[in-house]
N, C-alpha and C positions, 0 to 999 in steps of 0.2 A: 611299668604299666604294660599289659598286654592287651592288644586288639586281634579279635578274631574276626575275618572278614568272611562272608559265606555267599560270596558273590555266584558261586558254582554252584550252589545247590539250588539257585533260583528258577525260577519255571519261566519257559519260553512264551511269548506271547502269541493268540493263534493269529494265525496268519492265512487267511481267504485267499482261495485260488485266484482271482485275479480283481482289478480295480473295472470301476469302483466301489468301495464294498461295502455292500445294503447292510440295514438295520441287520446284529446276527448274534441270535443266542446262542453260548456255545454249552452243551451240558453234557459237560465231563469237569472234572476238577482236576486236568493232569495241565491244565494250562495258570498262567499266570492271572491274577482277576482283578489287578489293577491295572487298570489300561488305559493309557493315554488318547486312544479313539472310544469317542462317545458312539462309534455305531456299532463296535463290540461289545458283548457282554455275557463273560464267563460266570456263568451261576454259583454262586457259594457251594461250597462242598455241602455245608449243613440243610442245604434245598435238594441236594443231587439224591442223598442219604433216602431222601423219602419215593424218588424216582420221579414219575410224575402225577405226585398224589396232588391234592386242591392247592396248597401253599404255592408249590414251585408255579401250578397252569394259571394260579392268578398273577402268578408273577411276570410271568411269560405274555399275558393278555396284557397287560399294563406296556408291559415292553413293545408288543407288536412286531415279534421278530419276521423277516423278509426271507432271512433266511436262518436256517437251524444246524446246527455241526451236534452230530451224537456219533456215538459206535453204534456196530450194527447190533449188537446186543440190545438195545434199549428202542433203536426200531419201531420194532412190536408195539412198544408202549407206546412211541410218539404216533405210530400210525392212530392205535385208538383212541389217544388223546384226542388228535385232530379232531376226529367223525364226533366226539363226545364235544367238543370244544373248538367250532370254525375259528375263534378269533386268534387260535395260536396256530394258526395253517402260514406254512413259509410260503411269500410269495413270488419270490426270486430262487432260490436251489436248496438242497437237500445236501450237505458234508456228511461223508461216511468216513467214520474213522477207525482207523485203524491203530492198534498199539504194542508197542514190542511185552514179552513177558516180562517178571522178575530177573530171569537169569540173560534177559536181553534178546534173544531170540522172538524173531517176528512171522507170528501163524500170520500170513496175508496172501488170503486167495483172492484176486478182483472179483468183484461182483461179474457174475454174467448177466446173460442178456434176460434171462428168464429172471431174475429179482432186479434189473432193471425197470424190465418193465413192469412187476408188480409194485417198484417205487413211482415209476410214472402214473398211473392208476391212483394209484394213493394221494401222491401231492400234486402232480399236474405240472411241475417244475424239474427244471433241471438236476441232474444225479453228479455231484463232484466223487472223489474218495482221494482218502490221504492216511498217508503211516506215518504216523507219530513216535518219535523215540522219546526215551527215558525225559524228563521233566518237561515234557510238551516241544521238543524238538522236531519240527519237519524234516522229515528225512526224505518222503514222494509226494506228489501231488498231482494230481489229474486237471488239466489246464481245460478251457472252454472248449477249443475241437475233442476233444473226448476220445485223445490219441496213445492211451496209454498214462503213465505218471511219470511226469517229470524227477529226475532223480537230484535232488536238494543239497544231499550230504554224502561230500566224498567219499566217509569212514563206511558208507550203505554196503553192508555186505550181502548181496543178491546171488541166489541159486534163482534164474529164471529166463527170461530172454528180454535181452536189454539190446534196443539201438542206437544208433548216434544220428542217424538220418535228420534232417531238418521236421521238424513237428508242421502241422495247418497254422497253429498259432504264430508261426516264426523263429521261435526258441530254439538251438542246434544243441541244447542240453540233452543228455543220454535220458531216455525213456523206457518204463520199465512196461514190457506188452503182455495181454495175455499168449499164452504158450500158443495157442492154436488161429493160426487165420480164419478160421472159420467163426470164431468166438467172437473176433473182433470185428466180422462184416454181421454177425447177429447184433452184436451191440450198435454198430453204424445204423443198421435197417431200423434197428428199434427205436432211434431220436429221429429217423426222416417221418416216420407216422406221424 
């Protein structure tokens, strides 16, 4: 008898910047969708498929998600979803995600302050972001001070400026910043408004 175990190919569960964590749709299907917290809930691929046509925004309306995890590709759509449809507006934060290519390689520019704040505008809630690796693996994640992304997975291979400095939040985990201080007091100015 042979058994094949395919315990490696399984997809990571997502994982919310920090506790405690609100009702949250996740809509990307690179995550696991059975999940053991009832306040997660990664949408079926077969919903994703359609983006956010009726099916998925009645789904989402039934859910009441608080908070919403997308890439920024999709964005766009969730912004006009919202204006088209208040009941699927997050009322706790906005997850921008980020994700490596096929060949593993991760395009991740941080959001600056200027789509910052046309996310603040849009939702009226907090802006997390996070890079996600191959089967829904956190690899960074942006914690509540809004100090950069906490760096998750040792294997993270970064070309960018990374510190070790103690984070706002307490964390003494290495953080990945934008390149330019300047960026990063435009991002600061933009959550004190």
């Amino acid at each position: 008898m042979k058994v094949f175990l395919s315990w490696h190919r399984r997809k990571a569960k997502f994982r919310y910047p920090s506790e405690p964590v609100p009702r949250t749709a996740v809509l990307e299907p690179w995550f696991a969708t059975r999940s053991t917290d009832p306040r997660v809930r990664v949408f079926e691929p077969h919903l994703l498929k359609s983006r956010l046509e009726d099916q998925l925004r009645n789904e989402l309306e039934r859910f009441a998600p608080q908070a919403i995890a997308v890439s920024w590709q999709q964005i766009e759509e969730l912004t006009n979803s919202v204006r088209e449809r208040p009941g699927i507006a997050p009322t706790h934060a906005v997850v921008v995600l980020h994700r490596s290519d096929r060949a593993g390689a991760i395009e991740f520019v941080p959001l600056g302050a200027d789509d910052r704040e046309r996310l603040w505008r849009a939702f009226h809630v907090p802006i997390f972001e996070q890079v996600i690796g191959p089967r829904g693996v956190l690899l960074a994640t942006e914690c509540a001070a809004h100090d950069g992304l906490h760096i998750e997975s040792p294997g993270l291979q970064i070309d960018g400026y990374v510190v070790g400095s103690p984070c706002g939040c307490g964390r003494n985990t290495p953080r990945l910043l934008p390149s330019q201080p300047v960026e990063r007091l435009r991002a600061a100015a933009a959550y004190a408004r």
